[in-house]
Every structure is written in C-alpha cells, then in structure tokens.
N, CA, C and O atoms as a GROMACS GRO file, in nm:
protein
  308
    1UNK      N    1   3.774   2.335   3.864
    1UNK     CA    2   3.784   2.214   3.942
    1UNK      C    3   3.716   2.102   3.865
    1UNK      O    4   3.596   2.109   3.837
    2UNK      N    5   3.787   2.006   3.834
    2UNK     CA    6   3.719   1.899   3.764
    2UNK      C    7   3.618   1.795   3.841
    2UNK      O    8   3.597   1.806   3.962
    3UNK      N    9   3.568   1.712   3.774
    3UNK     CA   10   3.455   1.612   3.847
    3UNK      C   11   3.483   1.583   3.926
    3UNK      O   12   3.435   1.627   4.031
    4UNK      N   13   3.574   1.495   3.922
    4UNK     CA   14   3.676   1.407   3.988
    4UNK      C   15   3.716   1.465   4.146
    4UNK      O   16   3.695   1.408   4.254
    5UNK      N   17   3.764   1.564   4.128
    5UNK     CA   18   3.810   1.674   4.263
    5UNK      C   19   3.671   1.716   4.303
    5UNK      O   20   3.654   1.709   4.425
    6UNK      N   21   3.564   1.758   4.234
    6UNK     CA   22   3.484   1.765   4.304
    6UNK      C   23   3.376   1.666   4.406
    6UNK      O   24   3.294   1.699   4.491
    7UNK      N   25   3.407   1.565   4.366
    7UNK     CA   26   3.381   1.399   4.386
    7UNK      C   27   3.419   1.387   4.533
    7UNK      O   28   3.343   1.379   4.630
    8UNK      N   29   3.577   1.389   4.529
    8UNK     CA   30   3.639   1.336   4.662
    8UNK      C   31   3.666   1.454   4.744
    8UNK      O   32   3.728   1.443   4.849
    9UNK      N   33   3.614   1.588   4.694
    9UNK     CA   34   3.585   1.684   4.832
    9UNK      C   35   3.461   1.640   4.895
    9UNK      O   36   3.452   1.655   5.017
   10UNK      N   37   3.330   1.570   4.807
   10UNK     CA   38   3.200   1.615   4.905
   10UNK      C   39   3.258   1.463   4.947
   10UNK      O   40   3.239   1.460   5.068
   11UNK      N   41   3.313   1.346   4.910
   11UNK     CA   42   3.288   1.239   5.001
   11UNK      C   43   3.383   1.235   5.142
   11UNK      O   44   3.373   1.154   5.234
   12UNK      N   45   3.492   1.365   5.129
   12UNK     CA   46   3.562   1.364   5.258
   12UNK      C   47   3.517   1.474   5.354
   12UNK      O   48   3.520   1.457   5.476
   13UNK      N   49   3.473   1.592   5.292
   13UNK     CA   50   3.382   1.670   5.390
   13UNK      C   51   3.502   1.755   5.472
   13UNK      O   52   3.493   1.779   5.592
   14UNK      N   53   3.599   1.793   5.399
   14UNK     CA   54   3.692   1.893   5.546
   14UNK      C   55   3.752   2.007   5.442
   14UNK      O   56   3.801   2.014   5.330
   15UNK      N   57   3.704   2.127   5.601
   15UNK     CA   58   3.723   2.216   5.565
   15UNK      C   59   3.808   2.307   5.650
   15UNK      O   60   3.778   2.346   5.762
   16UNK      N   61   3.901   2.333   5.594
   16UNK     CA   62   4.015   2.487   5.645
   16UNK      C   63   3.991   2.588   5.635
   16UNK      O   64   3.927   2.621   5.535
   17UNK      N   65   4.027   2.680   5.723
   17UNK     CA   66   4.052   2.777   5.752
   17UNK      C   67   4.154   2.858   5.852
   17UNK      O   68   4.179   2.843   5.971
   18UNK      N   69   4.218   2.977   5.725
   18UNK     CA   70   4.333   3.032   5.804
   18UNK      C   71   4.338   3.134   5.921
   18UNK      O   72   4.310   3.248   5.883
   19UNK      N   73   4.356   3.127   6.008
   19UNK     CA   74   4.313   3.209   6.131
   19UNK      C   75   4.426   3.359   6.183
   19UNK      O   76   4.402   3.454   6.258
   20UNK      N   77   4.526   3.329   6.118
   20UNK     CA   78   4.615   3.439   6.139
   20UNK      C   79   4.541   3.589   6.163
   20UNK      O   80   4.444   3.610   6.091
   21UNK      N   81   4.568   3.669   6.234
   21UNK     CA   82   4.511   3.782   6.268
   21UNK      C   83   4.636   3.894   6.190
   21UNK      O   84   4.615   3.992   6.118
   22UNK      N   85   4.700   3.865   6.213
   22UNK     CA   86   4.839   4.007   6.125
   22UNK      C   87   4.911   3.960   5.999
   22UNK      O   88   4.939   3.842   5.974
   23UNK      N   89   4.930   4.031   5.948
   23UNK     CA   90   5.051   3.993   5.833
   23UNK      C   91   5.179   3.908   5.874
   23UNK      O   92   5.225   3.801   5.833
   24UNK      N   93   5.222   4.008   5.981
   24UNK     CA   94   5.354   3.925   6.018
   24UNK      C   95   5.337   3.828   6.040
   24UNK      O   96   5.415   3.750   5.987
   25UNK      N   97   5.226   3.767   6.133
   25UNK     CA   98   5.275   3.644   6.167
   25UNK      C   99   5.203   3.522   6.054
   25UNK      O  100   5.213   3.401   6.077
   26UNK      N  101   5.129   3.581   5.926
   26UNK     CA  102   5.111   3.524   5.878
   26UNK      C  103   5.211   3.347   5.830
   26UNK      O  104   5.313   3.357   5.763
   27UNK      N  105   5.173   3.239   5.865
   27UNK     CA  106   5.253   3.142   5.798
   27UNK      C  107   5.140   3.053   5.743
   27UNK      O  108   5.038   3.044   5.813
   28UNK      N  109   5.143   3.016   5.677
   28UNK     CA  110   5.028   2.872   5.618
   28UNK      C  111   5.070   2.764   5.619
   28UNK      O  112   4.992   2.670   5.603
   29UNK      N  113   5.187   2.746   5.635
   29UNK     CA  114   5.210   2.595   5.660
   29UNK      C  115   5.267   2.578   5.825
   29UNK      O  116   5.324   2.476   5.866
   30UNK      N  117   5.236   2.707   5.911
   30UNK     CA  118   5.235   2.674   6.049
   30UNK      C  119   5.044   2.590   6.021
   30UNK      O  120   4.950   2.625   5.950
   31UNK      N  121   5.057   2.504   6.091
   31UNK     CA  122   4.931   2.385   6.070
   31UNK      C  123   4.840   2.438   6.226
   31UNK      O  124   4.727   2.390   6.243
   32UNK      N  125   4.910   2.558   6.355
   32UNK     CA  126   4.873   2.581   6.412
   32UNK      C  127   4.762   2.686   6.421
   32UNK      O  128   4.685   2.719   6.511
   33UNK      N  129   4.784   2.728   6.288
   33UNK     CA  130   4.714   2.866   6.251
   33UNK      C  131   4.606   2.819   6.185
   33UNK      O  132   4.524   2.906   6.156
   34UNK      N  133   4.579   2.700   6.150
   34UNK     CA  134   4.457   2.686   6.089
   34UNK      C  135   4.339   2.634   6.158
   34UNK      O  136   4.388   2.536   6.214
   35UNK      N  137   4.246   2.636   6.182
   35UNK     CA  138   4.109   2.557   6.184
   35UNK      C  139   4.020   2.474   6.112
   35UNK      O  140   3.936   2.528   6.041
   36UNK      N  141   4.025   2.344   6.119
   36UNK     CA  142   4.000   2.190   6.018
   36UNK      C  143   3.843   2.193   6.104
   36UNK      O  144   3.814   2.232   6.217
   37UNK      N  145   3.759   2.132   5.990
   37UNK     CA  146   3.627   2.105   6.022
   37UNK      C  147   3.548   1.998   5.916
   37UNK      O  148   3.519   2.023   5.799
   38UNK      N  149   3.524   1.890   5.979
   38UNK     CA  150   3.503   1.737   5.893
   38UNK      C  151   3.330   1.729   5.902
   38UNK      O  152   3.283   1.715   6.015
   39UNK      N  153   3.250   1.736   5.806
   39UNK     CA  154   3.118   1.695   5.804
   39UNK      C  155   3.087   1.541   5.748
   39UNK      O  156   3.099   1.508   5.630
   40UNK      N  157   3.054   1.473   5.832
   40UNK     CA  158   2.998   1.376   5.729
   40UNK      C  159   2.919   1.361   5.579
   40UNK      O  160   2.803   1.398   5.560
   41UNK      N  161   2.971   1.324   5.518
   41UNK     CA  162   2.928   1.303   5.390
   41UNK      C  163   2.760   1.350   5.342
   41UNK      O  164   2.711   1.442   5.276
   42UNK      N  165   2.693   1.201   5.433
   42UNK     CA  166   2.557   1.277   5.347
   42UNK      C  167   2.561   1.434   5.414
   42UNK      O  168   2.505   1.499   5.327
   43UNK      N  169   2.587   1.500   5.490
   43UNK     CA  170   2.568   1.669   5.585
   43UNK      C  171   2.584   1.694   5.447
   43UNK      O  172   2.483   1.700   5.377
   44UNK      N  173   2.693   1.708   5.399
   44UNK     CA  174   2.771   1.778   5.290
   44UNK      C  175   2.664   1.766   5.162
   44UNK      O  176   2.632   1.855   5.083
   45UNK      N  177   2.633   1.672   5.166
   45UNK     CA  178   2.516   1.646   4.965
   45UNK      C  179   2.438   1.724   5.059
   45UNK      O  180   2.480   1.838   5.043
   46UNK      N  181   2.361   1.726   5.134
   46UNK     CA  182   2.284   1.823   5.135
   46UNK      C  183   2.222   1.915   5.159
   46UNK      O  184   2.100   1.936   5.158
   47UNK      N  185   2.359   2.010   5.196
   47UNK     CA  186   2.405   2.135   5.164
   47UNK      C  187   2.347   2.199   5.020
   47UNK      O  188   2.294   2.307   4.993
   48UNK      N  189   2.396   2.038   4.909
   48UNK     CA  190   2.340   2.082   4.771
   48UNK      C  191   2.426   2.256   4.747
   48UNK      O  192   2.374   2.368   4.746
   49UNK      N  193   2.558   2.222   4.733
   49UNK     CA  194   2.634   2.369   4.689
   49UNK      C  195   2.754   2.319   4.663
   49UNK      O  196   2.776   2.204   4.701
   50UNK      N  197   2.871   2.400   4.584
   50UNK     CA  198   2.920   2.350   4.520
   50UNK      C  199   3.057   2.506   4.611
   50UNK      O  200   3.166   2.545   4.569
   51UNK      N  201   3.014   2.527   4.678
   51UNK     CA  202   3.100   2.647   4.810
   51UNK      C  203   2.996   2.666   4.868
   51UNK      O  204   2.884   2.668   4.817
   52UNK      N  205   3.037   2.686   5.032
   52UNK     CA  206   3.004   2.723   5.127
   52UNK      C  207   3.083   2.788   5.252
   52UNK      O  208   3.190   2.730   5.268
   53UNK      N  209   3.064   2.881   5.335
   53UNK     CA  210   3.106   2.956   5.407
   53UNK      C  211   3.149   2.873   5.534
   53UNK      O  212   3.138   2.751   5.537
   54UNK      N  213   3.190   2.932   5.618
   54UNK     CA  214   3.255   2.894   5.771
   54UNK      C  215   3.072   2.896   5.821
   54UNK      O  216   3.012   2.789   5.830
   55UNK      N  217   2.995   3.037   5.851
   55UNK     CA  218   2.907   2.971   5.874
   55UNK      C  219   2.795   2.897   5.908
   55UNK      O  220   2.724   2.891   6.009
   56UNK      N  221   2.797   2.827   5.769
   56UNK     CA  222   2.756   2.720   5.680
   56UNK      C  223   2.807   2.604   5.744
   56UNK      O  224   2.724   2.535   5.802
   57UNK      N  225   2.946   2.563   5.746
   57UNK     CA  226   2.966   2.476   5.836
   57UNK      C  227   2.941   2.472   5.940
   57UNK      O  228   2.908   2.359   5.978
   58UNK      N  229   2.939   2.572   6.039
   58UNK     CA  230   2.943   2.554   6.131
   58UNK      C  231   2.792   2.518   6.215
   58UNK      O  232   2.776   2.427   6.296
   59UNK      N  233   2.692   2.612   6.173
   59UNK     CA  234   2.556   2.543   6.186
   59UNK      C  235   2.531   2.383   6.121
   59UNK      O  236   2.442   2.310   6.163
   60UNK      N  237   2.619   2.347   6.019
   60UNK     CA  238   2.596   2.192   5.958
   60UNK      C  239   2.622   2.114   6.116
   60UNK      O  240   2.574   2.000   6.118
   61UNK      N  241   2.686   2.157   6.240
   61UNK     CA  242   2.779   2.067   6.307
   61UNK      C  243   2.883   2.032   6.294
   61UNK      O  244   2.918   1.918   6.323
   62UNK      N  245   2.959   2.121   6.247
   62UNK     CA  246   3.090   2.106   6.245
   62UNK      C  247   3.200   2.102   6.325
   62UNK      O  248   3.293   2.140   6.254
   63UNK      N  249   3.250   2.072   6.462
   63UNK     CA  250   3.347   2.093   6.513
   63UNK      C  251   3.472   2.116   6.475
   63UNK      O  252   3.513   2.053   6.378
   64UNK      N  253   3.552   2.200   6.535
   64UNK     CA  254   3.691   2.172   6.519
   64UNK      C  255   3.782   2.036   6.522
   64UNK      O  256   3.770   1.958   6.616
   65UNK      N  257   3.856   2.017   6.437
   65UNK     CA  258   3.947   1.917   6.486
   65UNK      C  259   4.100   1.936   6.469
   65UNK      O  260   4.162   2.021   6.404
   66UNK      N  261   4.145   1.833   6.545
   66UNK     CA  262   4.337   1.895   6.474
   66UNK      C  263   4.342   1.872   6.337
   66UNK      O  264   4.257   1.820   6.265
   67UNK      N  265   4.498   1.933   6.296
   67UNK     CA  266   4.592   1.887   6.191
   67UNK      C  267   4.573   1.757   6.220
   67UNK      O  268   4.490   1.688   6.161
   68UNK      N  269   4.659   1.709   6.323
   68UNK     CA  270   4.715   1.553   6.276
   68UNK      C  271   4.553   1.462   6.324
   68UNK      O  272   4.567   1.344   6.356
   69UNK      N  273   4.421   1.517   6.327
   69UNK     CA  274   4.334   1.421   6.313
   69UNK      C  275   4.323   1.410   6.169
   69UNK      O  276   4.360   1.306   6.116
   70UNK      N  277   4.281   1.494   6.107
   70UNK     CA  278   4.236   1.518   5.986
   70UNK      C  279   4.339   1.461   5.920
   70UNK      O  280   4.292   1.379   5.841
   71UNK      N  281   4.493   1.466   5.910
   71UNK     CA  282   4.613   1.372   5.844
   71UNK      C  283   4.566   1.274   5.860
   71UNK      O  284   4.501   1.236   5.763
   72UNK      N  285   4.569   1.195   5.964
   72UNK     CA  286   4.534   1.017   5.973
   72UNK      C  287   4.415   0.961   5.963
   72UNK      O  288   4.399   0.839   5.964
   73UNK      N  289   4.299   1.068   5.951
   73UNK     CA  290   4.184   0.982   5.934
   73UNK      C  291   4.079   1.060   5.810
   73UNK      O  292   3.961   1.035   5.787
   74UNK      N  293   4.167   1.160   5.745
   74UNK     CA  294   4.065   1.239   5.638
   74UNK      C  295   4.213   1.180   5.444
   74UNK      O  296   4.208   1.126   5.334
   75UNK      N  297   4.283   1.232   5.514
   75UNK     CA  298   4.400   1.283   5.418
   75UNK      C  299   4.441   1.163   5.381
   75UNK      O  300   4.432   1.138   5.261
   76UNK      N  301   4.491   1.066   5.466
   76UNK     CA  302   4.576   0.934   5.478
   76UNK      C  303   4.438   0.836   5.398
   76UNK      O  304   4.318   0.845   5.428
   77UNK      N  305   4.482   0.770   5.321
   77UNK     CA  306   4.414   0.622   5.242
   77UNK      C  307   4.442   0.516   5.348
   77UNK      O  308   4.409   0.399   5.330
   0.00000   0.00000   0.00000
C-alpha cells in the first residue's frame, strides 16, 4: 500500500466488514451483507497502527452506518 493510500484511509476513517454467515449466500457486492464503521480522523492517528481489528474499532466508538451513508458522505468528493 503506498503513502498516498495510506494517507486518505486514516483521513477518512471507514471500515468494512463482510458479515455473510454461509458460503452460499456469500455475495460482496450485496452492500446488505456488509457492516461500515466511520471514526473520526484524529480517533484513527491515535490508534497509531497501520491495521486494526473490528474490536479495535469498535471500543474506538464506532457505530454502524449504512452503505448509502458512507457513499455520500465518506466515498463521494
């Protein structure tokens, strides 16, 4: 992972995870199956890590949020 990518992960702070329980119904781009979790920035520096676990987030204060929050207010410029 270069600087750069590592840059604009800690200044956006969101993190996925795939929740599927079976194979079959495995899909990853069903957006229903996942679990999004947004820390504010400074949370994230200092963490001071470069990976961290579910949780890790989740004691940071992490709530859940949707797909389409995280599209329009993490993803979207």
């Amino acid at each position: 992972m270069g600087e750069e990518r590592v840059e604009a992960c800690v200044r956006r702070g969101h993190f996925a995870v795939q929740t599927a329980r079976e194979h079959a119904v495995y899909a990853p781009l069903d957006t229903t199956q996942w679990e999004f979790y947004v820390l504010p920035r400074p949370v994230v520096a200092a963490l001071d890590s470069g990976s961290v676990g579910l949780g890790t987030v989740c004691a940071a204060g992490g709530p859940t949020v949707s797909f389409s929050w995280v599209w329009t207010k993490i993803l979207v410029p």
